[in-house]
C-alpha positions as CSV (number, residue, x, y, z in Angstrom):
1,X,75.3,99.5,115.9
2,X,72.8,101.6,113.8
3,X,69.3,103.1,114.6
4,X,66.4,104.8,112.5
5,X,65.1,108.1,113.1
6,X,61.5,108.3,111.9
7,X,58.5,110.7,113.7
8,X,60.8,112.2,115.6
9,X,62.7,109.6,117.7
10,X,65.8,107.2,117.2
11,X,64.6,103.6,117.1
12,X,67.2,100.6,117.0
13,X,67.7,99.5,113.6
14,X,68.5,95.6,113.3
15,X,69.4,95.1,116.8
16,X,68.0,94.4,120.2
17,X,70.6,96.8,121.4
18,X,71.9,99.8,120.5
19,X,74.6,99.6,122.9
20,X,76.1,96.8,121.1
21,X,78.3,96.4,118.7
22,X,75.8,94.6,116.0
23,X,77.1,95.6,112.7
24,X,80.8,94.6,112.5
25,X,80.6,93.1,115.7
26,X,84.9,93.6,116.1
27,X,87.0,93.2,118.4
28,X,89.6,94.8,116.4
29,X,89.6,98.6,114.4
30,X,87.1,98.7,111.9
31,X,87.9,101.3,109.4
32,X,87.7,103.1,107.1
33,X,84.0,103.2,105.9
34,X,82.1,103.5,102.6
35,X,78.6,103.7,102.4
36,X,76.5,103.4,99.3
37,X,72.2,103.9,100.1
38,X,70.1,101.0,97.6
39,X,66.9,102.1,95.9
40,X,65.0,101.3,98.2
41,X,67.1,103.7,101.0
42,X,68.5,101.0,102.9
43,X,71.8,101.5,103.2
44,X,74.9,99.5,102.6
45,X,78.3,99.2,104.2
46,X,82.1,98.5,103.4
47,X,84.9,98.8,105.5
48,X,88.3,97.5,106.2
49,X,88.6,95.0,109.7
50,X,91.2,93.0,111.2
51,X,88.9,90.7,113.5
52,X,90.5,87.8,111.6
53,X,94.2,89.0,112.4
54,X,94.6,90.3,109.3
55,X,92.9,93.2,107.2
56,X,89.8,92.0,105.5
57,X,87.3,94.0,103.5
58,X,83.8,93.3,104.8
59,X,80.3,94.4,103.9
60,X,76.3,94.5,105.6
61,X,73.4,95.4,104.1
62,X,70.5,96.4,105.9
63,X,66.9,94.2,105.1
64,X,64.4,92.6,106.0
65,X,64.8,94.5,109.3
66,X,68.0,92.8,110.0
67,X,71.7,94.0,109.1
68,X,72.8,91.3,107.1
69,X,75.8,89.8,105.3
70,X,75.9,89.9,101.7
71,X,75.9,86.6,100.2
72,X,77.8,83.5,102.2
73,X,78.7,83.1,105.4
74,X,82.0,85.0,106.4
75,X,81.7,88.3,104.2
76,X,81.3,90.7,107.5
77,X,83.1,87.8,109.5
78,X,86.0,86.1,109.1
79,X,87.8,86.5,106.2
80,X,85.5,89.0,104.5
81,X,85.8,89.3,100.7
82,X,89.1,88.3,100.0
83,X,90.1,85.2,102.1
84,X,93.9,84.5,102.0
85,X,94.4,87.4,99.5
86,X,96.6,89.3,101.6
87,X,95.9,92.6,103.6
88,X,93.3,94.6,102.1
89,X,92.4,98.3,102.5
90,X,90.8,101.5,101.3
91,X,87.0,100.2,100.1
92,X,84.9,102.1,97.9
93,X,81.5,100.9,97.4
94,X,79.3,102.0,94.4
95,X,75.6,99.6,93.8
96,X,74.9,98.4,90.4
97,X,71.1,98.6,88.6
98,X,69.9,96.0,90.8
99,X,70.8,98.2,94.0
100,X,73.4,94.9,94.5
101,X,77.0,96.2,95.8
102,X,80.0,96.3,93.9
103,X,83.2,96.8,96.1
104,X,87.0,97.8,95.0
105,X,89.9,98.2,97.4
106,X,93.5,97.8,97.5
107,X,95.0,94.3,98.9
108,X,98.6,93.7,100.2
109,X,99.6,90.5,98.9
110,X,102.6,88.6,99.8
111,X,105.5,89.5,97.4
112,X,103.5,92.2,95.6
113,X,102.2,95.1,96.8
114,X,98.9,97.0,96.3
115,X,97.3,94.9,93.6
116,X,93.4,96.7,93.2
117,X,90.7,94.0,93.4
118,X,87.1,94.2,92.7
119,X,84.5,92.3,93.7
120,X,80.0,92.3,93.5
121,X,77.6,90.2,94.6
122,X,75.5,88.7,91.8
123,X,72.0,88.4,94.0
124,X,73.7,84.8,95.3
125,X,77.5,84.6,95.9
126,X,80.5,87.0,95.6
127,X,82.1,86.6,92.2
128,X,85.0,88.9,90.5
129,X,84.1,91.9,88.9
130,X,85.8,91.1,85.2
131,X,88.7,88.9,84.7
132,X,90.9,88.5,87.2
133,X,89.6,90.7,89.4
134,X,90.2,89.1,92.4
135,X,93.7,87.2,91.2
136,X,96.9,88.5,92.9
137,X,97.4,91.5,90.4
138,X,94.0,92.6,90.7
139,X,93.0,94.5,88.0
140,X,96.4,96.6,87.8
141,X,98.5,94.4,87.1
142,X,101.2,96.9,89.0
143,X,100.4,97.9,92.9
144,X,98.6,100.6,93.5
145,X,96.4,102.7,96.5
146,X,93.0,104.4,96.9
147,X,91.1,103.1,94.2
148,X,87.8,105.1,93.1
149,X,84.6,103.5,91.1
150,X,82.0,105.5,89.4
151,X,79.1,104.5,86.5
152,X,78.4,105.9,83.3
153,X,74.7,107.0,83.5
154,X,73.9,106.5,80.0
155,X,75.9,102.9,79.3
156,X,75.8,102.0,83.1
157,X,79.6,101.3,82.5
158,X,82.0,100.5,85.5
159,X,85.1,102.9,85.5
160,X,87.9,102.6,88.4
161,X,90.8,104.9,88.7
162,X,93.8,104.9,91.4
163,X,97.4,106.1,92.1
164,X,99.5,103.2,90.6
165,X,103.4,102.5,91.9
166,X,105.9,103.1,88.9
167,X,109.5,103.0,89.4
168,X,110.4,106.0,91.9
169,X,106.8,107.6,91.3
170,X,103.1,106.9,91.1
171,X,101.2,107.5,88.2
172,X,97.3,107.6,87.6
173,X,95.7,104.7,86.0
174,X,92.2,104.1,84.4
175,X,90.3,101.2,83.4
176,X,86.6,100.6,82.4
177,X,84.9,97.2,82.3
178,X,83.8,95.8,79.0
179,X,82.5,92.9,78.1
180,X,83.6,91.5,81.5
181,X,87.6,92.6,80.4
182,X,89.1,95.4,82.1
183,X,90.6,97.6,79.5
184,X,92.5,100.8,79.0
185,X,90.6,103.5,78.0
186,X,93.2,105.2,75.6
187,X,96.5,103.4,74.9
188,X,98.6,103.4,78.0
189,X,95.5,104.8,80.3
190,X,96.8,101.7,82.8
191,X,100.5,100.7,81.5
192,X,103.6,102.3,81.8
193,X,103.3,105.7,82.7
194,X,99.3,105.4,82.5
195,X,97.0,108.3,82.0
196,X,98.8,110.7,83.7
197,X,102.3,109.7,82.3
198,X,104.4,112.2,84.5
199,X,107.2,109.9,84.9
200,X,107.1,111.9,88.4
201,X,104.4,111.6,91.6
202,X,101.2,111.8,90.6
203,X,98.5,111.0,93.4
204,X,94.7,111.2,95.0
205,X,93.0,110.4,91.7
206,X,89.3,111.6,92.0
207,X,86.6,110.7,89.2
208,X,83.1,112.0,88.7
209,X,81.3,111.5,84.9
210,X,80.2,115.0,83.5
211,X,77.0,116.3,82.3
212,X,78.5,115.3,78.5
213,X,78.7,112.0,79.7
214,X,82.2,111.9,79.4
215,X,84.8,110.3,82.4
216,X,86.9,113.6,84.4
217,X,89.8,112.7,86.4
218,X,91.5,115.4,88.5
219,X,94.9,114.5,90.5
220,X,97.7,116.2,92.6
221,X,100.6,115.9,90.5
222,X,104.4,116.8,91.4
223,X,106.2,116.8,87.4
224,X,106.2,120.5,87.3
225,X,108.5,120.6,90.2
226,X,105.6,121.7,92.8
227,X,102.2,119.9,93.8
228,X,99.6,121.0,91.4
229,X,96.0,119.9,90.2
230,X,95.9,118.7,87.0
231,X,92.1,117.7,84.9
232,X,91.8,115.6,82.1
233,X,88.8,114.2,80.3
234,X,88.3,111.5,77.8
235,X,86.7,111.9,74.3
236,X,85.9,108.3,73.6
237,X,89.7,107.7,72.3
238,X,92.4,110.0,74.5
239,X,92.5,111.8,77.7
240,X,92.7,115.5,76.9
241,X,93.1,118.3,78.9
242,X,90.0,120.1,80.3
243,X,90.5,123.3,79.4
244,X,94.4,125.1,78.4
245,X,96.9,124.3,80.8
246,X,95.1,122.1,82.8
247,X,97.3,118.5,82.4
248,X,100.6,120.9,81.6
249,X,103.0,123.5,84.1
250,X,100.4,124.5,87.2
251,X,97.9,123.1,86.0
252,X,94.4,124.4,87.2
253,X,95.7,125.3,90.3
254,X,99.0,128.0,88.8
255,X,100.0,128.6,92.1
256,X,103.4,127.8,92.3
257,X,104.3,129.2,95.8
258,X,101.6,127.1,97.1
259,X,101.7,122.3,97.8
260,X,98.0,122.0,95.9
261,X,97.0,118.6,97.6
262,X,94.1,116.2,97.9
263,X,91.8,117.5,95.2
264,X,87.5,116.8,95.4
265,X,86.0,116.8,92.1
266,X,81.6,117.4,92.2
267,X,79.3,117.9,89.4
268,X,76.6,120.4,90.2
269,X,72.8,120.3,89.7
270,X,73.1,122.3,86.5
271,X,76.1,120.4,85.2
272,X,79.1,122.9,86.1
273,X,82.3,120.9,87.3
274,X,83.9,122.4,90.9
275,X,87.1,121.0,92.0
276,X,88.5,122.0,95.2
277,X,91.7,121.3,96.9
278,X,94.0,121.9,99.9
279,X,97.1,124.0,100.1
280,X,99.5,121.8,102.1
281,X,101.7,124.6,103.3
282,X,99.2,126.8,105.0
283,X,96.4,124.7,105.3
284,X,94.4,127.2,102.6
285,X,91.2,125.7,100.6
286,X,91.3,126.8,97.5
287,X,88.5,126.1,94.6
288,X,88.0,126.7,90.6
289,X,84.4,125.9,88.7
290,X,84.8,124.6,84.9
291,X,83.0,127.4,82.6
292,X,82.7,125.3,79.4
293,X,85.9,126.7,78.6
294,X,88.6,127.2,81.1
295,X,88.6,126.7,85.1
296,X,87.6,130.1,86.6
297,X,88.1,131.4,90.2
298,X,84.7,131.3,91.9
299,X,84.8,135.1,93.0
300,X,88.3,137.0,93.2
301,X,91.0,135.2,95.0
302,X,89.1,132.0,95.2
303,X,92.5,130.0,94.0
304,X,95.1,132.5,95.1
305,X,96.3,134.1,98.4
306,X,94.4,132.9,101.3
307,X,92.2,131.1,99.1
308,X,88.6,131.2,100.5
309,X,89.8,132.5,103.2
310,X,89.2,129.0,105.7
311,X,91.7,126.6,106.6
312,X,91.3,122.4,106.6
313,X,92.4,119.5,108.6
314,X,93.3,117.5,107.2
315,X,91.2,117.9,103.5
316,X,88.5,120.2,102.4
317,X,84.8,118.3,102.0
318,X,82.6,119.4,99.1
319,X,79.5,119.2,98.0
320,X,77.8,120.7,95.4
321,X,74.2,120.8,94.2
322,X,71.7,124.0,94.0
323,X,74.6,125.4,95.8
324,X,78.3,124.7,96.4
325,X,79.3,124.3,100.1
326,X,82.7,123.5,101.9
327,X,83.2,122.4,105.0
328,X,86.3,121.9,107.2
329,X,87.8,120.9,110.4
330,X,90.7,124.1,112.2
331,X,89.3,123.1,115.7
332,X,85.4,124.5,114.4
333,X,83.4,123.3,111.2
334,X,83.6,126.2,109.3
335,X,81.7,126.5,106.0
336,X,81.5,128.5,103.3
337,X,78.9,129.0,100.2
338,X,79.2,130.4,96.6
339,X,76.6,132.4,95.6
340,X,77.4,132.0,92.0
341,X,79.3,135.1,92.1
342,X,80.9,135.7,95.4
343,X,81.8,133.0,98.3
344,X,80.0,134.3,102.0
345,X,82.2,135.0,104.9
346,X,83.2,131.4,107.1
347,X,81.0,130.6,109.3
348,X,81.5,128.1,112.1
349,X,78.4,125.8,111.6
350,X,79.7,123.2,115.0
351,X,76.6,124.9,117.0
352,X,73.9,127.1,116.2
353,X,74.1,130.7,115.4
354,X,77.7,130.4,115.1
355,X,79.0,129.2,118.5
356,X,81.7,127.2,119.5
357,X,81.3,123.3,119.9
358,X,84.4,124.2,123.5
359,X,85.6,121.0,122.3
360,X,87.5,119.9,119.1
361,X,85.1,119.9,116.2
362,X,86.5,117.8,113.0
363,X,86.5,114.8,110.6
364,X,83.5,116.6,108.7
365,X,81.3,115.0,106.0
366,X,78.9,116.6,103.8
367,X,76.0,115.1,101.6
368,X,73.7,116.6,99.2
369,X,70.1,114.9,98.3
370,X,68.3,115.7,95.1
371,X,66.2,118.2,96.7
372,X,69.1,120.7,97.4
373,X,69.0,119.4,101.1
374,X,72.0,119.6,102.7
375,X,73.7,117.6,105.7
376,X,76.8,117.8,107.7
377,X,78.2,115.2,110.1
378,X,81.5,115.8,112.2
379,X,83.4,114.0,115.3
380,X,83.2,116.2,118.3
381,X,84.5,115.9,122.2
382,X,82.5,119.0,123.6
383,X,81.2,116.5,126.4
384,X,84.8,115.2,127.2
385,X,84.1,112.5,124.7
386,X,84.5,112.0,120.8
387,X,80.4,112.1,120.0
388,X,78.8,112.2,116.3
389,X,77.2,115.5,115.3
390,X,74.4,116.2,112.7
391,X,73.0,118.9,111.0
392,X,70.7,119.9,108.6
393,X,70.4,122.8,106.2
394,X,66.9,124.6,106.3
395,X,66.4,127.5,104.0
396,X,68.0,129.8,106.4
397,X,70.5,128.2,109.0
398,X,71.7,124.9,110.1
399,X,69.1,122.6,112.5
400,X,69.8,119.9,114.8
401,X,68.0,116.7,113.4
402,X,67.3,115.7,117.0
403,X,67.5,117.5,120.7
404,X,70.1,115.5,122.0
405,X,72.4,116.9,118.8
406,X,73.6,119.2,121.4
407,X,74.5,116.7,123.9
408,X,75.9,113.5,123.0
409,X,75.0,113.5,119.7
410,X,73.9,110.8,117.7
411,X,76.1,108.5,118.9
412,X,75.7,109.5,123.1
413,X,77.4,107.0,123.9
414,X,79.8,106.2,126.5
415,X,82.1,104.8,123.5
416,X,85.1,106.9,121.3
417,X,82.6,107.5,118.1
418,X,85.2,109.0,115.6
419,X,85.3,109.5,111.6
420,X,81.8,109.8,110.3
421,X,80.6,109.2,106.6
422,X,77.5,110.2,105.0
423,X,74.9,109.6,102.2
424,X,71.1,111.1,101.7
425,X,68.8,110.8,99.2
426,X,65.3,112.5,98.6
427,X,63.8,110.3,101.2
428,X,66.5,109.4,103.9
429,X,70.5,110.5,105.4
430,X,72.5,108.1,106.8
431,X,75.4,108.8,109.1
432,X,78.2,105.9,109.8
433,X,80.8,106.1,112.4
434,X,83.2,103.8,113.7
435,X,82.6,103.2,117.5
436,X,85.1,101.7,119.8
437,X,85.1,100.3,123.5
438,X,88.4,99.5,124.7
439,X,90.5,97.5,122.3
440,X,87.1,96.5,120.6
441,X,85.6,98.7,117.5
442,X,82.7,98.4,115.7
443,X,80.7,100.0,112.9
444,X,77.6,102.1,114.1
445,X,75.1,103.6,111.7
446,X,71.9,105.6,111.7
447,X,69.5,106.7,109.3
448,X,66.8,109.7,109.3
449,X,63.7,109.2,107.3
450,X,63.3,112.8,105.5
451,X,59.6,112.1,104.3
C-alpha cells in the first residue's frame, strides 16, 4: 500500500487502491522493514515475509508508476531472494552507484544457524554479492544476527559488520568486499574471536564511515563484567581504539552501575561522531560526541546519572545533522536537542505544543535530509487504533505534514498500522509501515514530495 503526497494531498502511489494490500500483497506478517530512497527519490523496499510458509527476504521498487519486483519473477512473491536457503531475517538494504539494491540479511539454514547472505541486483537478475555470498555459510562462514552494510564514499567499497556466534558468546565480525572476495579487514576481523575478540558477549554492531574516511564500529560488549559501549576504528591495517579506553574496561560509556545496551552511531554535518545508547536497567538514554580526541559528554551528565534526562522503549533513535536530536517512545515521543553546548529540556513532540497523543505513542523513527530538515514518524492508538504519525521540523516547532496527521494519520485506516521506518532526502520523505487486516499483513508506504 503506498501513496504520494505532492501539492498538498495524498495520491495513490502504484495502485488502484489504497485500501489494498499492493506492495507485499501477504497474507502472512511482513516484517521487519528497510528502506533505501534511489537517485531519483523513488524509494526501495526490503523486508522479511512468510507468505511462502517460510521466511523469505523480499524486495519492490517503485517505477515507472508501478511498485515493482526487482528482477525475476518471485523476488516480492514466493520464495523471495533466497529460495530453499532456509529462514531468512533482519534485511538491511543499502543502493549501489547505479541506485540498484544491494540486500544483506541473516538466513536460518538447516543444520547451521545464522549464516549472513548478501545479495544485488545487477540491472537484470539477482546474483551474489562476492563469493559465496549466497552458499549456506554466507559470508561468515560461522552464524551470526543483524547484519549492517555501509559504503566507502571515496572507494565506493561494500563493508558489512554483525554479531557472530562463538562458543558460549558472540563476537563482532567485519568484512569488506574486494575484488569480488569477502575479506577480513585486519587479521582475525571475521575469525576466531573477530574484531572484537572478547572471548565474552559482544552484540548490536553499528557501522557508519567517518569524515577521515575510515570504517567506525561501536558495540555493546559484556567482557568487562557489565554491558558497556565499546568504539573502534580501522587505520587501513588494525582496528584501534577511538579514543583511550574506548575498546578496554567501560569503555566509552564508564558507567559501571548502569546495562549500556543497543548503541546508534551518526556522523554529523560537520563531521563530529555521536553515539548514543540505552541504559537497560532504568530505561536512561545516555549520549557522548567524539572530539578528535576522546568521547566527551554532550553537556554535564549527558552519560551519567539520569543521562539526558528521557527514558526509551525499547532503543533511543538518533539523528544527527545541523543538529543532533533523539527521540523516544515512554508512552509520549519525547525529544531532546543539543545545542552544542547544553541538551534542551524533553519535550513530548506526539502532538503540537506539547500535548499528549491520550493514546500510546511509540516505535519512533527519525530522518535527517541534507538540508537540516528533520522528520519523525511514530505508531500511535489515540483513535482506538494503531495509526502512523508524521511530523516535520520547521525552524521553530514540529508541523503536521497533512490535516488528517491529527486524526488517523497517514495510515487512517481501519487496519493495525505498526512499526514505521523512514528515509528523506533534499527532495522527498518516505514513511513505511507494516499494515495488517486480520491474519493478513502487508507493507504500506508513502512518500511526500519536499520541493
Amino acid at each position: 500500500q503506498a501513496a504520494r503526497f505532492d501539492a498538498g494531498s495524498w495520491s495513490v502511489l502504484g495502485a488502484d487502491d489504497a485500501t489494498g494490500l499492493e506492495i507485499s500483497d501477504s497474507r502472512r506478517p511482513s516484517a521487519p522493514l528497510a528502506l533505501a530512497l534511489r537517485a531519483n527519490d523513488d524509494p526501495c523496499l526490503a523486508w522479511s515475509d512468510t507468505s511462502s510458509g517460510n521466511a523469505e527476504i523480499y524486495v519492490r521498487c517503485y517505477q515507472d508508476t508501478t511498485w515493482q519486483e526487482v528482477g525475476d519473477s518471485g523476488t516480492a512473491t514466493e520464495m523471495g531472494l533466497n529460495p530453499g536457503n532456509g529462514a531468512a531475517y533482519t534485511p538491511w538494504v543499502v543502493l549501489d552507484r547505479t541506485s540498484q539494491p544491494v540486500v544483506a540479511w541473516a538466513s536460518r539454514v538447516v543444520g547451521y544457524e545464522g549464516a549472513i547472505q548478501v545479495a544485488q541486483f545487477n540491472g537484470s537478475s539477482w546474483i551474489a554479492t562476492g563469493v559465496g555470498a549466497l552458499d549456506a555459510t554466507g559470508i561468515g562462514g560461522i552464524s551470526g544476527v543483524g547484519p549492517v552494510l555501509a559504503w566507502t564514499p571515496d572507494t565506493e567499497q561494500l563493508l558489512a559488520t554483525w554479531a557472530a556466534n562463538v562458543d558460549a558468546g558472540t563476537e563482532i565480525y567485519v568484512k569488506s568486499l574486494n575484488n569480488n572476495v569477502w575479506s577480513e579487514m585486519g587479521v582475525g576481523s571475521a575469525s576466531g574471536g573477530g574484531m572484537s575478540s572478547t572471548l565474552s558477549w559482544s552484540d548490536t554492531p553499528t557501522l557508519v564511515v567517518d569524515a577521515t574516511l575510515a570504517p567506525v564500529v561501536a558495540w555493546s560488549d559484556a567482557s568487562s563484567g557489565n554491558w558497556e559501549i565499546i568504539v573502534r576504528r580501522f587505520d587501513g591495517t588494525t582496528w584501534l581504539p577511538l579514543g583511550p579506553g574506548a575498546d578496554s574496561g567501560s569503555g566509552i560509556s564508564g558507567n559501571p552501575e548502569t546495562m549500556a545496551m543497543s548503541p546508534r552511531l551518526a556522523l554529523a554535518h560537520d563531521g563530529t561522531l555521536v553515539v548514543t545508547w540505552l541504559d537497560d536497567i532504568y530505561g536512561f538514554v545516555y549520549a557522548r560526541q567524539f572530539d578528535g580526541t576522546s568521547w566527551a559528554e554532550m553537556g554535564t551528565g549527558s552519560a551519567s546519572g539520569s543521562g539526558l534526562g528521557i527514558s526509551a522503549d525499547p532503543v533511543p533513535v538518533v539523528a544527527v545533522g545541523a543538529r543532533t536530536v533523539i527521540a523516544m517512545a515512554a508512552g509520549e515521543i519525547m525529544l531532546g536537542e543539543w545545542d552544542g553546548s547544553t541538551w534542551s529540556s524533553a519535550e513530548a513532540v506526539s502532538l503540537p505544543n506539547g500535548g499528549r497523543s491520550f493514546g500510546r505513542a511509540t516505535a519512533p523513527a527519525l530522518a535527517v535530509n541534507s538540508d537540516a530538515g528533520l522528520f519523525l514518524a511514530w505508531q500511535d492508538d489515540r483513535t482506538g487504533n494503531d495509526e502512523i504519525y508524521v511530523r516535520m521540523r520547521t525552524s521553530t516547532a514540529f508541523v503536521d505534514l497533512t490535516s488528517d496527521a491529527l486524526a488517523g494519520g497517514v495510515s487512517n485506516s481501519s487496519a493495525t498500522s505498526q512499526r514505521p521506518n523512514l528515509a528523506a532526502d533534499e527532495n522527498r520523505v518516505c514513511v513505511t509501515w507494516v499494515e495488517g487486516v486480520a491474519t493478513t499483513t502487508g507493507i504500506a508506504v508513502r512518500c511526500a514530495r519536499l520541493r
